[in-house]
C-alpha positions, 0 to 999 in steps of 0.5 A, spaced: 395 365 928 397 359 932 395 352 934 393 354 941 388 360 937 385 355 932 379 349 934 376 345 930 368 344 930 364 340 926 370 339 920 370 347 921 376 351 923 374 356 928 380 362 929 378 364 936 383 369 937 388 374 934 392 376 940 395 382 937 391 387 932 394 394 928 390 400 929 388 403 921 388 409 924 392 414 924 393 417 932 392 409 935 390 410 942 396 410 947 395 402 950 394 399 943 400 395 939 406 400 937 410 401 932 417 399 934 416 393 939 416 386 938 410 382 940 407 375 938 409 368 939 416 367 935 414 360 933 410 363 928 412 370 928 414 374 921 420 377 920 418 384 919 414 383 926 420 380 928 423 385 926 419 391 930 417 394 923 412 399 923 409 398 916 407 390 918 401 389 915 396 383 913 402 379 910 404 378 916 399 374 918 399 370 912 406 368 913 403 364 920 399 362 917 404 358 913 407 356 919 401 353 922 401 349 916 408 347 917 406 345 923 401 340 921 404 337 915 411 337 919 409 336 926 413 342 928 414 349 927 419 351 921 424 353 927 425 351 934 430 354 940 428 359 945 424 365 943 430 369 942 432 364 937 425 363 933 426 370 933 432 370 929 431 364 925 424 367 922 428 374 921 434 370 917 434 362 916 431 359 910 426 353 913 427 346 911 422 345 905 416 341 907 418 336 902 425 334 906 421 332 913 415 329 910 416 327 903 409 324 902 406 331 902 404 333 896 408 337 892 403 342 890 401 343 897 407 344 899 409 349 895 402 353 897 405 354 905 413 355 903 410 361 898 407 363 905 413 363 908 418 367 905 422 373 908 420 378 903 412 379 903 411 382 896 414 375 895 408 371 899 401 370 897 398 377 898 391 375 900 388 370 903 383 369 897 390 366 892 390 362 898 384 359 898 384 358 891 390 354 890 388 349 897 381 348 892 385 346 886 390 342 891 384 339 894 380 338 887 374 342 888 371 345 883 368 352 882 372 356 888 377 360 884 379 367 885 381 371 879 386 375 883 393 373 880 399 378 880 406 376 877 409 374 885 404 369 885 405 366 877 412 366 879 411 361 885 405 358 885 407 351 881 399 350 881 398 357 876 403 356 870 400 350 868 403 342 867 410 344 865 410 349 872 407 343 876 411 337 872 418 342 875 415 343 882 415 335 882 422 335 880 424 339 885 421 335 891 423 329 889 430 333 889 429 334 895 427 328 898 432 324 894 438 329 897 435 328 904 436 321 903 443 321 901 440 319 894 446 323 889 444 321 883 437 322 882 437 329 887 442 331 882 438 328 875 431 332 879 434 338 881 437 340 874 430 337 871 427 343 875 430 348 872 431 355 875 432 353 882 433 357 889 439 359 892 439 353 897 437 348 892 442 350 888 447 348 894 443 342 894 445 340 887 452 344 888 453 338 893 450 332 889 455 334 883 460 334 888 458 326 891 458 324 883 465 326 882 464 333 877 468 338 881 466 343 875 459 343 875 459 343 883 464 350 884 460 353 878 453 352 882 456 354 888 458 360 884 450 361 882 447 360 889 453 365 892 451 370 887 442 368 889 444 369 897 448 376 895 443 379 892 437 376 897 442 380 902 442 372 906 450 374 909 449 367 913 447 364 906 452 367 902 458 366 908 457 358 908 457 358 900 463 362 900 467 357 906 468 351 901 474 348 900 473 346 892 478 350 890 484 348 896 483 341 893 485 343 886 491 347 889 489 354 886 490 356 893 490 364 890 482 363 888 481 360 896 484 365 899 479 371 896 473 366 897 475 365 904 476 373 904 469 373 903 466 369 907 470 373 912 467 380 910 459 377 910 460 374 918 463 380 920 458 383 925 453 377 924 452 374 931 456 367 932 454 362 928 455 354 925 458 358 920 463 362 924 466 356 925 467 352 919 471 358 916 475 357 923 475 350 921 477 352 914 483 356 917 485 350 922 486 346 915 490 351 911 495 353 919 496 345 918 496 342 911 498 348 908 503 353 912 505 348 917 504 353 923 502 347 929 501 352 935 496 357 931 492 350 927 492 348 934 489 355 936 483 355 931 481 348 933 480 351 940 476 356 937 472 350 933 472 347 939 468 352 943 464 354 937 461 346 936 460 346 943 457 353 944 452 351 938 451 343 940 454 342 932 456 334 932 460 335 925 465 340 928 466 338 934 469 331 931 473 334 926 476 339 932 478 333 935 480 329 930 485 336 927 487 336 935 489 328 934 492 331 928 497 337 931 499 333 936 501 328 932 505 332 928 508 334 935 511 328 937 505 326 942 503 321 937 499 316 943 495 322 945 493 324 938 491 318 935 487 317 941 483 323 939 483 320 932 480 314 934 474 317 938 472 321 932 472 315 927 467 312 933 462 318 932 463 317 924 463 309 924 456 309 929 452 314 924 453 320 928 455 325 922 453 328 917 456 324 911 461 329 908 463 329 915 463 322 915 468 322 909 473 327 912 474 323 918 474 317 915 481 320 909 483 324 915 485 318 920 488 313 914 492 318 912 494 320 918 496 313 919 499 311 913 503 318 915 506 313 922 505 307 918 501 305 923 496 300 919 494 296 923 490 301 926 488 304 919 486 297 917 481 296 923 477 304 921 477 301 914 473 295 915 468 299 920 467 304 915 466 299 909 457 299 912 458 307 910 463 307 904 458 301 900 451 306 900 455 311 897 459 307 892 459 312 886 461 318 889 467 322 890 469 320 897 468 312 897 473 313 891 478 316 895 476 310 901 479 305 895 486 309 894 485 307 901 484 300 901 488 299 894 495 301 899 493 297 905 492 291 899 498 293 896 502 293 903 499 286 904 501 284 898 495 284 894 498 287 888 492 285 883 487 286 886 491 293 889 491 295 882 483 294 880 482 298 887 486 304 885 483 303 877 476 304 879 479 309 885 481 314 880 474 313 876 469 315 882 474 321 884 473 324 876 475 332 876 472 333 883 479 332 886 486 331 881 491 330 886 488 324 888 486 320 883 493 322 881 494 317 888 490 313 885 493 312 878 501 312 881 498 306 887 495 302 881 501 302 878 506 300 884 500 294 884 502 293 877 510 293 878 510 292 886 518 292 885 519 298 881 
């Protein structure tokens, strides 16, 4: 089931071909389908036929059949790269929700090809009929259904609970589409508002509580979709919610060191990933922040580079160069360095990171420069940051832009307006990073009393 084997004829959908078929037989002639090889497109390939599983049956199917609606709705397949790539993305991504590429379809609708689409096929629909019957109910038409209801289906459908179950599945798009659109506080009110959520649901509102400043609820929801990935057996999921640098930022380095034990575990064996790559990334940070190690941080950074580059990942590629500018540095070679530094921040300041990424740059170049008393520099950065910081005012990173700015204006001598900065520095940053809204609170204080 594909575009190219589906024509269209007087508002008819004609299937012209299935290219594969399974023998029900038990002794299938020699030349037919066998087990234990991988055949069909990968763009809308299922994971078990994929994965060369001899007992693939019709869920397969129905499981290409969600990628081709993916397809129509979205205006691409749920996973792109070359087959081999498809191949292993349908075997062990999650694809993004319809809702995040196209926002205005309905949620109802969907939610019908994202059933189709999950991994394990008792969890999808079983049989076309509750397709059918669903995409009836969805288009208004009357007199269609199918009583053919099991447990899987009550439990995924957003059409077969009644109200309440639609009144969450609409939440959890708008959810989404708010979190694609950088929106913390209305993903993070629909989110909760839907209920029990997926595990990468869970991370999108794990992230959400991390912009609006509550660290506790952010660590206690990762904690949750760690736990979904772990018994989904998602090793990737459960490895990049493991990498998290929450519990460094509260100094309770014991505690991050057994997530990033973790982490360790779960990628072992799996091919290289982006994941792989933010643990080096992790590990970089700690041989430079924490244990001061200069020759292995800058080890690892060649490591994160090589990672970003091989995976065309732009957030790691920039953070590699801006941690390089970091150690040498701190190595003495300051002109090089900052050199480095100033080529990341361009990246972050033109839009071409993700916005956590933009927020770590952004804190890594002042204090980097504050470090060096370099301000001028530091002050430059910080005016081209001001159209990134303002979008996300009430969010935990633009809090720590103000104790930023609150020194920059205390240096100037703008001792009042210094203190109002750091005040409301210490209010956005909330529980989500202690030691900086301590910063912030000493700052307000030097801005108060600038000759104490």
């Amino acid at each position: 089931m594909k575009p190219g084997n589906v024509l269209l004829s007087d508002g008819h959908a004609l299937v012209m071909d299935f290219g594969i078929a399974k023998s029900i037989r038990e002794a299938a002639a020699p030349d037919l389908t066998q087990a234990g090889f991988a055949l069909g497109t990968p763009a809308y390939m299922a994971p078990e036929q994929a994965g060369a599983d001899p007992n693939v049956d019709h869920r397969a199917d129905i499981y290409a059949f969600g990628a081709l609606g993916y397809t129509l709705l979205t205006g691409e397949p749920p996973f792109q790269g070359s087959a081999v790539e498809q191949m292993v993305a349908h075997a062990t991504r999650e694809p993004d929700p319809v809702g995040h590429r196209r926002s205005d379809v309905p949620p109802a609708l969907a939610q019908i090809v994202m059933t189709c689409l999950q991994k394990d096929p008792a969890h999808r629909w079983q049989t076309c009929n509750q397709i059918r019957s669903h995409l009836d109910r969805v288009m208004g038409r009357g007199g269609a259904s199918v009583p053919e209801t099991r447990d899987v289906e009550t439990q995924l459908s957003p059409t077969a609970a009644g109200p309440e179950a639609e009144r969450r599945a609409a939440a959890l798009q708008t959810g989404r589409a708010a979190f694609a659109r950088h929106d913390w506080p209305a993903a993070f009110a629909h989110f909760t508002a839907a209920g029990e959520l997926e595990p990468d649901d869970l991370l999108r509102l794990a992230e959400s509580a991390w912009w609006l400043g509550r660290g506790n609820e952010c660590v206690k929801t990762r904690e949750r979709a760690y736990t979904a990935y772990v018994r989904r057996g998602d090793a990737r999921g459960a490895a990049a919610t493991a990498v998290a640098e929450d519990y460094y930022h509260w100094r309770a380095q014991s505690v991050g060191q057994g997530w990033l034990r973790h982490a360790e575990r779960h990628l072992a064996g799996l091919p290289e990933s982006s994941e792989h790559g933010w643990l080096a990334r992790l590990r970089t940070t700690l041989a430079l922040e924490v244990d001061r190690d200069l020759p292995r941080a800058l080890a690892l950074t060649d490591q994160v580079a090589a990672i970003a580059l091989r995976l065309g990942n732009p957030d790691l590629q920039a953070l590699a160069l801006q941690d390089r500018g970091r150690i040498l540095i701190a190595q003495g070679e300051v002109g090089e360095g900052l050199s480095l530094i100033d080529e990341a921040m361009a990246a972050a300041a033109a839009g071409e990171l993700g916005p956590r990424t933009t927020g770590r740059t952004y804190c890594n170049m002042m204090t980097t420069c504050e470090q060096i008393a370099d301000y001028r520099r530091a002050a430059e950065w910080n005016e081209a940051s001001l159209r990134w910081c303002e979008p996300h005012a009430e969010s935990g990173y633009p809090g720590i832009c103000r104790v930023h700015r609150a020194e920059l204006l205390r240096l100037r001598g703008a001792f009042s307006d210094a203190e109002a900065e750091a005040r409301r520095a210490a209010e956005q940053v909330g529980d989500l990073l202690p030691e900086v809204a301590g910063q912030a609170l000493l700052r307000a204080r030097a801005g108060a009393a600038p000759d104490g």
